[in-house]
N, C-alpha and C positions, 0 to 999 in steps of 0.2 A: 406745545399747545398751539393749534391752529383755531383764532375766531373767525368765525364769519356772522354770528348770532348778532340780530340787531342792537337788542337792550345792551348786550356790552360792548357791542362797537361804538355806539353810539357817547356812552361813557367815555369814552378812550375819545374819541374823535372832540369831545369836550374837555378833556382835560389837556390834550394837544393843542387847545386852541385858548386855554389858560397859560401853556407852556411858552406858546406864540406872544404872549402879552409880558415875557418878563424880559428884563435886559437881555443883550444880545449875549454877555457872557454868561450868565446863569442859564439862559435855554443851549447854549451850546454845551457847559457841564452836564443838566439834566440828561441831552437826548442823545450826544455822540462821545460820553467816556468810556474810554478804551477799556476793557473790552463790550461797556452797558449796548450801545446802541450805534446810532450812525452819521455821520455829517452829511446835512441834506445841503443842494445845490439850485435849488429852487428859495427864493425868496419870501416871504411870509405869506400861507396860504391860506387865509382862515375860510372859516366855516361863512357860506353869508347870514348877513343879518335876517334870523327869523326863518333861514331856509327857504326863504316868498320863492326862490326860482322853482323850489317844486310844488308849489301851486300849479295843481291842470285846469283850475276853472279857467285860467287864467287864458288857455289854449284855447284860439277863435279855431271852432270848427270849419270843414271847407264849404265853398259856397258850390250851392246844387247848380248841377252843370259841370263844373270845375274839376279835372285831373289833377291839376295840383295848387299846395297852397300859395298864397303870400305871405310869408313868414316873413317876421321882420328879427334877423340874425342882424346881432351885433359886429363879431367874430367876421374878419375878412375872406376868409374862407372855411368852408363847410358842407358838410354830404350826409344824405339819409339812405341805407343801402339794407335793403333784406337778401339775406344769406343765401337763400336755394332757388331764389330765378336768378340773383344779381343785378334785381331792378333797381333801379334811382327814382326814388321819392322825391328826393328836393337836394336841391344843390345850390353853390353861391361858388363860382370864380374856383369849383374843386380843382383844376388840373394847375393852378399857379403854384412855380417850384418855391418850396420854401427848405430853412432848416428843418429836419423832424424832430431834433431834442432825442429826449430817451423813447419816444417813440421807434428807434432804430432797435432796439430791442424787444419789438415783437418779434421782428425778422430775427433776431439771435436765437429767440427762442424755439422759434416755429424749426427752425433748421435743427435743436438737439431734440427737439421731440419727436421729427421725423427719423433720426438717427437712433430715438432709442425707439420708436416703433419698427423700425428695420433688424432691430439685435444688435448694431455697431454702438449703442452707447448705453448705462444702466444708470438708473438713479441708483443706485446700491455701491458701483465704483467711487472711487476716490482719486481727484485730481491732486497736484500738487501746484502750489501758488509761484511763480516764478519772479525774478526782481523788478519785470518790468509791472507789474500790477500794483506795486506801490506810487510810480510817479504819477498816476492819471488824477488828479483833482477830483472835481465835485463829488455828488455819493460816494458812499465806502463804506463799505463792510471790512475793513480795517484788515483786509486778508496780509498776510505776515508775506517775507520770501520764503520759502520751503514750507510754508505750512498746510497741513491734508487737509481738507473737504469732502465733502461725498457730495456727488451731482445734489443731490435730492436740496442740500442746501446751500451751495451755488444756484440751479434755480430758483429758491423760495428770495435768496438776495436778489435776484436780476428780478423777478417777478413784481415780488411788493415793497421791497424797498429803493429798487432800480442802482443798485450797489454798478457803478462803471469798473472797479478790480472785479467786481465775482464776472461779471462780461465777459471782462480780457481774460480773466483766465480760463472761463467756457471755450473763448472761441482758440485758446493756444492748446487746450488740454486737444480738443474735438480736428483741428486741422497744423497743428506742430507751429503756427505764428497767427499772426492776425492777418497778417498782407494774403495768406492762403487763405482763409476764414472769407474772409471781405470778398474773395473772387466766386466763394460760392453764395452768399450772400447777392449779392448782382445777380449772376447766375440764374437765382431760385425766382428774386423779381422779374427777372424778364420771362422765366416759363407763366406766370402767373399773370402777365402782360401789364406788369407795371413799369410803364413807358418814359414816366416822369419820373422816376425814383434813380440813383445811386449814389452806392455809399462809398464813404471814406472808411469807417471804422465799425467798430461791432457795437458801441455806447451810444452812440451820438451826441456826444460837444462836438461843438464846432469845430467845421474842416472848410477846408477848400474841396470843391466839388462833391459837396456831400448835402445832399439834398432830397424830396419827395416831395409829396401832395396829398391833399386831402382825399381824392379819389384813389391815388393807391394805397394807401393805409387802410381804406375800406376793405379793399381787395384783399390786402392781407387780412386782415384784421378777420374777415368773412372764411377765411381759408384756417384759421385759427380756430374757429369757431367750430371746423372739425376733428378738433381734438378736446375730448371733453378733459382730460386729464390737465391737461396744457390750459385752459380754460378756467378749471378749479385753480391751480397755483393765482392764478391774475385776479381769483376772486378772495381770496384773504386777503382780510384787514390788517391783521397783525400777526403774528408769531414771533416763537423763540428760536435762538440757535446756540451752538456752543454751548449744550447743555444747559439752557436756560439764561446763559450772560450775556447776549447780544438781543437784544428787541427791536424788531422788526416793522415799520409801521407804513401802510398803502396813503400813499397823497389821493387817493382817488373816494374823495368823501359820496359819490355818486352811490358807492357799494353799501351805505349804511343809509341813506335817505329815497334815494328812488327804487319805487317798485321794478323788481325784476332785473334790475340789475345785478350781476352774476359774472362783472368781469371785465379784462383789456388794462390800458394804462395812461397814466398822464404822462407831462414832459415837460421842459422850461430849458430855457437858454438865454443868453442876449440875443441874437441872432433870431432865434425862434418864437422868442415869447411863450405865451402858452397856450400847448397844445393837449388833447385829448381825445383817447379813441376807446369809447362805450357802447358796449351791446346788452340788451336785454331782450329779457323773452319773459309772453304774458300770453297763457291758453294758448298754446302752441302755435305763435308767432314772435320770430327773432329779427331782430332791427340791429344793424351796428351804425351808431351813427361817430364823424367825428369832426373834428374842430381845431384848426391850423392858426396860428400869430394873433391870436384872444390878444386885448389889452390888460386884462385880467385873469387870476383864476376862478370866479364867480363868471364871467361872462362865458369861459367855455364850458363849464356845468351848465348854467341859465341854457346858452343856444342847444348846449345837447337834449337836454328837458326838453324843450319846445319842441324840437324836431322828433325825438320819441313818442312824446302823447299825443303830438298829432296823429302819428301814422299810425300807433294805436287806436286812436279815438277813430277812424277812418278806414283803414284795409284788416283785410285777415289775411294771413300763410296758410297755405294749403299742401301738404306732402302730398305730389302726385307719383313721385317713384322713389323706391329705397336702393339704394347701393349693395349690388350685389345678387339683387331679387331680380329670378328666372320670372320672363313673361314672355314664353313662348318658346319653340324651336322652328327653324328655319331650316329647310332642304340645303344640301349642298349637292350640285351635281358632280359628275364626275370625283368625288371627295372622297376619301381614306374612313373619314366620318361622315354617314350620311344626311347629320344634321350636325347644327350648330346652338346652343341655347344661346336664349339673344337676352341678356340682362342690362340694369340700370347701370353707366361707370360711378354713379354716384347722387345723392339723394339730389333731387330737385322736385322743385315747389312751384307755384304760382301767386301771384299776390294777384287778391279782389276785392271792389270796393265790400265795406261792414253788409248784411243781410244779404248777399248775392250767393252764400254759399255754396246753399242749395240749390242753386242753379247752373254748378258744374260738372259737367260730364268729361269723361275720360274714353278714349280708343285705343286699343292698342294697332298698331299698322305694323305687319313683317313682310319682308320682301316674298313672296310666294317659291322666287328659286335664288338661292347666289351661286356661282363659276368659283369650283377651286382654281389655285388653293385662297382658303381665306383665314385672315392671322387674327387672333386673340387683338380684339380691342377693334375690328372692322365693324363700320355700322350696318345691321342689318333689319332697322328696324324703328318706330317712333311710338312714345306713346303722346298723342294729339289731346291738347284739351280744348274745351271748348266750352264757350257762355253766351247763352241764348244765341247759341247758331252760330255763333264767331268765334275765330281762334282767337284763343288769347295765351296758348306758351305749348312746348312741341321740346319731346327731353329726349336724345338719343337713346340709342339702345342697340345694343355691341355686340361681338362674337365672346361667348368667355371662355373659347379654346379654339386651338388651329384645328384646320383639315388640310392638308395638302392632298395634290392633286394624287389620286390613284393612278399604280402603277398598269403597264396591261397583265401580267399576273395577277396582281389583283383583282380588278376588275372580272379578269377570265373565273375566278376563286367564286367571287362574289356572284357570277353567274352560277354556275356549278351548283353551287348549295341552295341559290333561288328554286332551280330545277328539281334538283333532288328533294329540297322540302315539298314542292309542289308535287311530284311522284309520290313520296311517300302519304 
């Protein structure tokens, strides 16, 4: 059983937080006996008092004139990033390296989701647990040595209960060690241009040289956010595994108290403190915002609140092109094909201030001729937006197949039949 339903999350996220108030050895029996549940590695996280941080009245709207706000963030660092232009709303000291905690396991996961979007991996296989997944500390899902799992619940452990064994043995099933895992991990942040990020491990406890930032976490975090599947695992509260003996339960109380919220994860460490990265989406606009070395974990819920309703209360998302969607064809000369369809590589949006909606127009602009040969993924094309006269965002648009250049046989061919149709 997978919840995501308020009224019984909510339940649950109260009685975890009655479980939180009994001795240290009775909530350990309660929530990590072997096989019931799991040992968490975060420190007491309770619920805040009365919930006040999601209070939006609380949200000073911005001052007329003003591009952005004066948010007063607790939280040492922090960033507000919408998904499909990858604009910055508001930010605080985003690029300072810190620990990421279990935030490192977005990146674990984005890498098996993209492997089972490729066909190289299935939530339906089954890994087997190896001896080294027992020494790692904190979280656990109490995976055995030799013992099977099927992906489907190895991710639901990394996902919402941030299990560090179901991790390790993701990333030793998916690349034969971790040391390989970790190199494509790197790898994936630096195509993604997170400049401030790498890793030591696929968990994230503390390493030597193992590190990120509040700005790449957005990045990733916003790159996550295209995989609605991957997306849903991060937004369960709770589940079963092992046939109903192991419960599974999300630190991330955002998913049962703020609106639209739908996903991402927490994190904690010595090192790190607490950390958090949340996205929501409310009338089709999606915000991820996130929050690095909190002194608490009320403070990085409170600043992620703040930073959401504002830009709620304030911009709208606009999909100006969908991934995939032909908008146009474009000549090729001399070309094998004599055009090219010029489509979106992938959705992008525009963010505007509230009420300006209707005041956006869109162009599309394609090159009149392109020179073979021209390869699958060449720009040949923009769609230009524009508000009250001014640009304000401008989305490639691509070849979505090659022409190479034509042969003089062909060419000669291609003549021939120009004629002949014209004769006949």
């Amino acid at each position: 059983m997978r919840t995501t339903g308020p009224w019984y999350a909510k339940a649950i996220s109260l009685a975890l937080l009655g479980l939180m108030l009994l001795p240290a050895s009775g909530r350990l029996t309660a929530l990590a006996g072997q096989p019931a549940g799991l040992v968490v590695d975060e420190p007491e996280d309770p619920l805040p008092e009365g919930v006040s941080w999601l209070d939006e009245s609380v949200v000073i709207p911005v001052v007329a004139g003003a591009d952005r706000p004066a948010l007063e963030i607790r939280s040492p660092s922090a960033i507000l990033m919408e998904p499909l232009s990858g604009e910055v709303l508001f930010e605080k000291d985003s690029t300072a390296r810190t620990a990421p905690a279990s935030l490192t396991k977005l990146m674990t996961l984005l890498l098996a989701f993209e492997a089972i979007r490729d066909g190289r991996l299935s939530l339906t296989e089954k890994l087997v647990a190896s001896a080294h997944v027992m020494r790692l500390g904190g979280t656990t899902a109490f995976l055995e040595t030799g013992e099977e799992m099927t992906i489907d619940h190895i991710v639901l452990s990394v996902a919402v209960a941030s299990a560090n064994d179901a991790s390790l043995a993701l990333a030793e099933h998916m690349s034969g060690s971790e040391e390989e895992f970790v190199k494509l991990m790197n790898q994936r942040a630096e195509e993604l241009g997170m400049t401030n990020t790498h890793f030591a491990n696929c968990h994230g406890l503390d390493a030597e040289n193992h590190y990120s930032c509040a700005r790449d976490m957005a990045i990733l975090s916003c790159e996550i956010t295209k995989h609605p599947k991957l997306l849903e695992y991060t937004s369960i509260f709770e589940t079963r595994i092992r046939e109903g003996k192991t419960w599974l339960v999300n630190r991330n109380h955002m998913l049962n108290y703020y609106q639209g919220c739908d996903g991402l994860k927490t994190g904690w460490t010595v090192e790190a403190g607490y950390s958090v990265a949340i996205t929501a989406a409310r009338q089709g606009t999606r915000y991820v915002a996130v929050v690095m070395k909190a002194a608490t974990p009320n403070d990085r819920f409170a600043d992620c609140a703040k930073m959401l309703s504002w830009g709620f209360a304030n911009y709208s998302s606009l999909l100006v092109a969908e991934k995939g969607q032909s908008y146009g064809a474009v000549p090729v000369n001399l070309g094998r094909c004599q055009t090219v369809p010029a489509v979106a590589p992938a959705d992008r949006g525009v963010l505007v201030r509230k009420g300006t909606e209707g005041e956006v127009s869109r162009q599309v602009v394609l090159e009149t001729l392109v020179q073979a040969p021209v390869h699958r993924g060449d720009e040949v094309g923009a769609i230009v937006v524009t508000l009250g006269g001014e640009e304000v965002g401008r989305c490639p648009l691509v070849a979505d197949r090659d022409s190479e250049r034509i042969t003089f046989l062909g060419l000669w061919w291609r003549l021939y039949k120009r004629v002949l149709g014209a004769a006949g």
